[in-house]
PAZAPA-4460 file (N, C-alpha, C; in steps of 0.05 Angstrom, whole numbers, plus 32768, in hexadecimal, padded with zeros to 4 digits):
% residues 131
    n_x    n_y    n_z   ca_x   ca_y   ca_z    c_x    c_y    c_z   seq   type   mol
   815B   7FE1   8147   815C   7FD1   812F   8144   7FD9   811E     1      X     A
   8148   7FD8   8100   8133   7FDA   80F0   812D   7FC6   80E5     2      X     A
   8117   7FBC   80DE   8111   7FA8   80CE   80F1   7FB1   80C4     3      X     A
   80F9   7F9D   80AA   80E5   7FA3   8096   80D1   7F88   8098     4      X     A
   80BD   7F86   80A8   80AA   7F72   80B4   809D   7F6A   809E     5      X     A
   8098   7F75   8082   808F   7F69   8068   809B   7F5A   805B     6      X     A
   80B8   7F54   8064   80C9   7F3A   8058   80BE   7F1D   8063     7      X     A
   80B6   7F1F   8082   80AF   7F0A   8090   8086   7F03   8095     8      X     A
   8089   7F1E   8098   8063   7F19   809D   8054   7F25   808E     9      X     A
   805E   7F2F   8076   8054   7F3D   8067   803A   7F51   8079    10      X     A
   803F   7F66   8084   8037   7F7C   8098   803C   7F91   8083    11      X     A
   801F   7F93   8079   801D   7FAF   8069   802C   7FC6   806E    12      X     A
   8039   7FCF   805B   8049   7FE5   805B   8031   7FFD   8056    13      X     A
   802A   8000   8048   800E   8018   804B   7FF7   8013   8042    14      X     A
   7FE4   8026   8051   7FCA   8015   8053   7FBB   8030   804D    15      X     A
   7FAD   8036   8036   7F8D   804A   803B   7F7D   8047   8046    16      X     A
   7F70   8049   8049   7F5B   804E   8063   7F3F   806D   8061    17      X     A
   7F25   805B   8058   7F18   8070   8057   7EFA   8064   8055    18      X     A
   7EE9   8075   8066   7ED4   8062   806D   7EC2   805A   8053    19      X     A
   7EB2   8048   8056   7EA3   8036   8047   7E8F   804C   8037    20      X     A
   7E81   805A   8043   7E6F   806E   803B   7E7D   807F   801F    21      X     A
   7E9F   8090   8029   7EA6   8090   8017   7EB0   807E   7FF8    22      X     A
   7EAD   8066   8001   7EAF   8057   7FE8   7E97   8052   7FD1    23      X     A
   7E85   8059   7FEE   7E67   8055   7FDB   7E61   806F   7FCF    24      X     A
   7E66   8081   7FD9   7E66   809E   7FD2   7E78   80A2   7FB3    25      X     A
   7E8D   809E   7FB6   7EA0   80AB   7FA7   7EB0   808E   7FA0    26      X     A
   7EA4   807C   7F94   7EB2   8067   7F7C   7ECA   806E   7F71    27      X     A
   7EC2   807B   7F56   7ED3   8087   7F43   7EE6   809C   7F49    28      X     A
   7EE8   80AD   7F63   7EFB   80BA   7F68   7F12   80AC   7F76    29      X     A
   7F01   809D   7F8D   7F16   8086   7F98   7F26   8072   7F8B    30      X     A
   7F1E   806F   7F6F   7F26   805A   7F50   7F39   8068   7F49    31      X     A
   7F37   8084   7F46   7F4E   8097   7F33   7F5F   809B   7F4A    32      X     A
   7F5B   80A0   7F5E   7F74   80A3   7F6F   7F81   8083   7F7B    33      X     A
   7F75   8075   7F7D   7F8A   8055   7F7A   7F98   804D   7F5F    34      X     A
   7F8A   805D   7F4C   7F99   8055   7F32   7FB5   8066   7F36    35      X     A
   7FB2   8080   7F43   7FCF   8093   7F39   7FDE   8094   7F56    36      X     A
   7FD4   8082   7F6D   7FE0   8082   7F7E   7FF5   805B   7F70    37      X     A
   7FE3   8055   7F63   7FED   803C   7F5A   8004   8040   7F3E    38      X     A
   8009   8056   7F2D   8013   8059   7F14   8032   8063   7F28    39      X     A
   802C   8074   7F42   8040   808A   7F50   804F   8075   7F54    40      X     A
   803E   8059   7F66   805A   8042   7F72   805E   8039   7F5D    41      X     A
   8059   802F   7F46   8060   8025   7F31   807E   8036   7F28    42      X     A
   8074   804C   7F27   8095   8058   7F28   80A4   805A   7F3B    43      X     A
   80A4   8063   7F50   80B1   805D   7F66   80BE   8045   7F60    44      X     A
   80AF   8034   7F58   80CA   8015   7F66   80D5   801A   7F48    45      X     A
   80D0   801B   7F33   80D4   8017   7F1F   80EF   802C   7F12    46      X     A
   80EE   8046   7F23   8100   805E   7F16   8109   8063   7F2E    47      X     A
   811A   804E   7F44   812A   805A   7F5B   8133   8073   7F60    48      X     A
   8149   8081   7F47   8152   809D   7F4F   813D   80B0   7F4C    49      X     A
   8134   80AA   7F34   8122   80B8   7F30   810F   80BC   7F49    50      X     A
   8102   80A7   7F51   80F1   80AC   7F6E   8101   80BC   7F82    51      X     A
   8119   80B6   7F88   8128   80C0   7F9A   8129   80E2   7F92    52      X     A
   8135   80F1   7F7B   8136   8100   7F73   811A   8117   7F77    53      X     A
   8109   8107   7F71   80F0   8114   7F6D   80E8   8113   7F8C    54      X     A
   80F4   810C   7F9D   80EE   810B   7FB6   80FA   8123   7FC6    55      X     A
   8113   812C   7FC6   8124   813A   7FCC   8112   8152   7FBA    56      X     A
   8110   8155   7FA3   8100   816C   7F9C   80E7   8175   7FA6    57      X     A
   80DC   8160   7FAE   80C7   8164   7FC5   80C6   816D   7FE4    58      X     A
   80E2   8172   7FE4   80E9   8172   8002   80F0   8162   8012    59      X     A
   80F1   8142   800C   8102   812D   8019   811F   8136   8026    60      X     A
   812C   812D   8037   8138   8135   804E   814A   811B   804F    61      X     A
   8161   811B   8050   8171   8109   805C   8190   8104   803C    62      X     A
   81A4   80EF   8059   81B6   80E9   8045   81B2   80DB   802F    63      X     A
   81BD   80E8   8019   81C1   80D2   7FFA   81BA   80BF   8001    64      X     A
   81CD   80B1   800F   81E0   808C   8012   81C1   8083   8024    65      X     A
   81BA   8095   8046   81A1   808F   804C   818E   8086   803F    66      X     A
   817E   8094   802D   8168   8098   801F   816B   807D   800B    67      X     A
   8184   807A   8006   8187   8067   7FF3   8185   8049   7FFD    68      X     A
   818B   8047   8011   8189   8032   8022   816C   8029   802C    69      X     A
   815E   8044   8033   814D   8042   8040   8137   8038   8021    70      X     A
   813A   8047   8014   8126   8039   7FFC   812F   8016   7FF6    71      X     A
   813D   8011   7FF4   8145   7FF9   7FF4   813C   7FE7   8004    72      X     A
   813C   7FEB   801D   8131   7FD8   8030   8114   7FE0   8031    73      X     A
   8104   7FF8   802F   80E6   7FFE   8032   80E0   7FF4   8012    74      X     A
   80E5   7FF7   7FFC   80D6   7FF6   7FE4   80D0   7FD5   7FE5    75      X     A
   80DE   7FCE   7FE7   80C9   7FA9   7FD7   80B7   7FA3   7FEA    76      X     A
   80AE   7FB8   8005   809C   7FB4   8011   8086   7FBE   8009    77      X     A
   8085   7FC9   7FF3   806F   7FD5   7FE2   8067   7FCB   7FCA    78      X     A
   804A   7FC7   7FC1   8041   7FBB   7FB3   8032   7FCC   7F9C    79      X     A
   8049   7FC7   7F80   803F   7FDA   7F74   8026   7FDE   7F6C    80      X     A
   801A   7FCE   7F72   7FF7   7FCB   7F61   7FEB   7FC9   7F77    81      X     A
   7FF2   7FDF   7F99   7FE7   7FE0   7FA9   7FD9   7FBE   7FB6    82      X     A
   7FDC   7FAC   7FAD   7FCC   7F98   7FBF   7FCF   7F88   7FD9    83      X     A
   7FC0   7F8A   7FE3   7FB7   7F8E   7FF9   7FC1   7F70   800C    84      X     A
   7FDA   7F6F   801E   7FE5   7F4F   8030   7FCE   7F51   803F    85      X     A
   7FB4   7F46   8034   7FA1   7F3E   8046   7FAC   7F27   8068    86      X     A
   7FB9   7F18   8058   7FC9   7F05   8069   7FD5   7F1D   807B    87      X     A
   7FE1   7F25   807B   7FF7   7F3B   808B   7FDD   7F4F   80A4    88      X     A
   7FCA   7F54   8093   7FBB   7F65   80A0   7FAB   7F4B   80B3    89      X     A
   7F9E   7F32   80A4   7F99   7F1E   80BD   7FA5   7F1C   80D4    90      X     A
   7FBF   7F20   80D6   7FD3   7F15   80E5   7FCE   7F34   80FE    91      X     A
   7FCF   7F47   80FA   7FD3   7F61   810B   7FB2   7F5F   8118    92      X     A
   7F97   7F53   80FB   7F7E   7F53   8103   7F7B   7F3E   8125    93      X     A
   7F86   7F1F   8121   7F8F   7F13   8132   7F97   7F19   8150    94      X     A
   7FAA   7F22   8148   7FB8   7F2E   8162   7FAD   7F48   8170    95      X     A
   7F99   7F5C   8163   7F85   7F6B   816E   7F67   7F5B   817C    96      X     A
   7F6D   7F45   8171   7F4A   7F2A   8174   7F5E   7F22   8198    97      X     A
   7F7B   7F1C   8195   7F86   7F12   81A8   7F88   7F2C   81BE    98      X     A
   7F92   7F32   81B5   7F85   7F4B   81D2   7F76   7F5C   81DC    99      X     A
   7F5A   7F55   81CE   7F43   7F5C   81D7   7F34   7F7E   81C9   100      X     A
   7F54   7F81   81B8   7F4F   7F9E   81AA   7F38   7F98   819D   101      X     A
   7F30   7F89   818C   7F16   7F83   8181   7F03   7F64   8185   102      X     A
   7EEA   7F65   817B   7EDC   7F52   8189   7EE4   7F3D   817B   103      X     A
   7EE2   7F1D   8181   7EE4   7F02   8177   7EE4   7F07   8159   104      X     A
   7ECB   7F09   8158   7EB8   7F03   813B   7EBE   7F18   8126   105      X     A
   7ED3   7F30   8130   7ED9   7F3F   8110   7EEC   7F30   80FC   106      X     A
   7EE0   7F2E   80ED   7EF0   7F25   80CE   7EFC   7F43   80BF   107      X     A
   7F0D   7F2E   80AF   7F28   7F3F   8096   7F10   7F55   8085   108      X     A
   7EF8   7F46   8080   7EE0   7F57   806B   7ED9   7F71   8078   109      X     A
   7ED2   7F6F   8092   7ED0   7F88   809D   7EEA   7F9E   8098   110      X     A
   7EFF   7F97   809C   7F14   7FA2   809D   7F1F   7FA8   8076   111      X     A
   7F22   7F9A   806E   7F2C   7FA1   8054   7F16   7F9E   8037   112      X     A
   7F0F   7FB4   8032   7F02   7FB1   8014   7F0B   7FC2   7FF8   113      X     A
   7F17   7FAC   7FF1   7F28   7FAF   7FCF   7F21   7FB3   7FB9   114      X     A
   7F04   7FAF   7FBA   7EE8   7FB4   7FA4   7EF5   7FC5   7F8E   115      X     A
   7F02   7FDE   7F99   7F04   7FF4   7F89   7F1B   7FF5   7F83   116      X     A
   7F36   7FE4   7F91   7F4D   7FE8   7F89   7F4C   7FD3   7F6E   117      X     A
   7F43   7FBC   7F79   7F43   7FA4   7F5A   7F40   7FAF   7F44   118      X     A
   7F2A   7FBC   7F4F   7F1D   7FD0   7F33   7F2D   7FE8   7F1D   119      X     A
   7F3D   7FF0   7F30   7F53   8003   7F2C   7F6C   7FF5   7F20   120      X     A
   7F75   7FDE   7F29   7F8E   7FC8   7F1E   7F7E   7FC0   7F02   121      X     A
   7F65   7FB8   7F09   7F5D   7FA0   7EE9   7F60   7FC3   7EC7   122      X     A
   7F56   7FD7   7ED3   7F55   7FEC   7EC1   7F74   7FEC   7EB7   123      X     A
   7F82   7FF0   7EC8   7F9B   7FF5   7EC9   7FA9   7FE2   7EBC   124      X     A
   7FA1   7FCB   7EBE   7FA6   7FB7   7EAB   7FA4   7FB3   7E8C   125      X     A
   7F8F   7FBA   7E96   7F80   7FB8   7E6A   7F8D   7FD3   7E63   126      X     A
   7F8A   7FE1   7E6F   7F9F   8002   7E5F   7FBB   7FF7   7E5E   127      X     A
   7FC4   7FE7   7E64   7FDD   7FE6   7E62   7FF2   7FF1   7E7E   128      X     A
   7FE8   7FFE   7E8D   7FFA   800E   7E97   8002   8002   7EB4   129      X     A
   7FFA   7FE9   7EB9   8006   7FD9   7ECE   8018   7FCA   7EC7   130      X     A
   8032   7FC7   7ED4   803E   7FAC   7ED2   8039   7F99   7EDA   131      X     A
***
């Protein structure tokens, strides 16, 4: 069975991941690439065939009717302005606290910092180019 766990527990569909040093390091490159990783899903959900199309030109793999399905049930699990089911990630944080994978006392702050994505949505905003 498949199921799409972001309808119920909102369980992040994708996650970046890149250490802290590089954020302090490289701000503004990490800003321009959440902005055009954020303009890409903006189309994606927004120009279906088109995403689909441009996918298969890329080398995507599978049936029409598949692919079509399969975007359907994976896309509303994505958030076009990238933000972040802190709730969703609590919930997996939790259950790593529950089996000892990590210690009592780690919090969501250790785990997720958005500093630079907000930063990247509010620009994106005033340009116009977010929905």
């Amino acid at each position: 069975m498949i199921v799409n766990l972001n309808e119920a527990l909102r369980i992040p569909q994708s996650v970046f991941v890149t250490r802290g040093e590089v954020l302090q390091k490289y701000p503004e490159t990490t800003k321009r690439f959440l902005k055009a990783v954020i303009m890409g899903m903006q189309f994606t959900k927004h120009n279906k065939q088109e995403a689909i199309k441009t996918g298969y030109a890329s080398g995507l793999k599978g049936e029409p009717d598949v692919v079509n399905r399969a975007y359907d049930l994976f896309s509303p699990g994505y958030a076009t302005d990238l933000s972040v089911a802190q709730d969703g990630i609590q919930i997996m944080l939790d259950e790593d606290i529950r089996a000892g994978v990590v210690e009592k006392n780690f919090m969501l702050d250790r785990v997720v910092n958005d500093k630079i994505l907000k930063q990247a949505q509010q620009e994106l905003r005033k340009e116009g180019r977010l929905k």
